[in-house]
N, C-alpha and C positions, 0 to 999 in steps of 0.2 A: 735282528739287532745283535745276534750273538756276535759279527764281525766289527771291530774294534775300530777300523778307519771309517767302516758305513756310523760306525755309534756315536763317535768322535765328534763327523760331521755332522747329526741329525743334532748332536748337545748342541752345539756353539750354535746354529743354528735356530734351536726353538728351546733356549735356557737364559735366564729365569722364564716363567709365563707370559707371553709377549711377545716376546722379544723375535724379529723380521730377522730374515736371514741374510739381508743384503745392510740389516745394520745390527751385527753381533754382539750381546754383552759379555762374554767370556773372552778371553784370552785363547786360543789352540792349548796354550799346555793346559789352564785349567777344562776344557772341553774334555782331551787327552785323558787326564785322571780323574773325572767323571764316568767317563766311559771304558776307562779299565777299571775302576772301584765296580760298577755294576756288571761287570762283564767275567766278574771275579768270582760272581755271586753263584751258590751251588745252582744247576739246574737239573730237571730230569734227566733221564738217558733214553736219546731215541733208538731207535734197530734201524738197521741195513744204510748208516749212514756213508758204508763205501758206496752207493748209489746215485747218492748225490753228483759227483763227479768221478762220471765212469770213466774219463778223459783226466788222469789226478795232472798232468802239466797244465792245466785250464782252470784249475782249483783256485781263487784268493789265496796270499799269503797268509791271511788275517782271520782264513779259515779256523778255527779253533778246535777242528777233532780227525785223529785220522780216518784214513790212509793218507797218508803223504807221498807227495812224490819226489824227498828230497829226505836227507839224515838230518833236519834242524830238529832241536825237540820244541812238544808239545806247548812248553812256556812260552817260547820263542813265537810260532804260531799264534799264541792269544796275546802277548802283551808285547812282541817286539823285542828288540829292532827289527823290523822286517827288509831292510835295503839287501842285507847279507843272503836274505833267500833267492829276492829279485835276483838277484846280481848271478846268484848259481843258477838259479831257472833259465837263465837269457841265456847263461854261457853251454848249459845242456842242449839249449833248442838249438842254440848256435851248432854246436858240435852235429847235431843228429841233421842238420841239412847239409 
């Protein structure tokens, strides 16, 4: 859950207690700032997280710790905008084919 569009979705989804996914109580924005209030939250620190995606072009935007494989910083990564990363990701892939 640390990735902020998986969180987003999981909120609006099953918030308040109840609540079916195919009929949502929240709103997107209020899901959205639910799931960046908790995602805000200190958590441990794991090791060897460049392991994760040894591949960093394959990475979520929404990833939240480095290695990156783009100059956005790390805020940017956990709370957004993330279209501006999309947007250079496609244009790199673009370029390297």
């Amino acid at each position: 859950m640390h990735r902020l569009i998986a969180s987003a979705s999981f909120v609006r989804a099953n918030m308040p207690f109840g609540t079916h996914y195919d009929a949502p109580v929240l709103s997107a924005e209020d899901a959205w700032d639910v799931a960046a209030f908790l995602n805000s939250q200190p958590r441990p620190l794991r090791a060897n997280l460049e392991r994760d995606y040894p591949n960093r072009a394959r990475k979520p935007v929404d990833a939240p710790f480095p290695p990156f494989a783009d100059k956005f910083p790390l805020e940017q990564h956990r709370l957004g905008p993330f279209k501006p990363i999309q947007d250079a990701l496609a244009a790199n892939s673009a370029s390297a084919n």
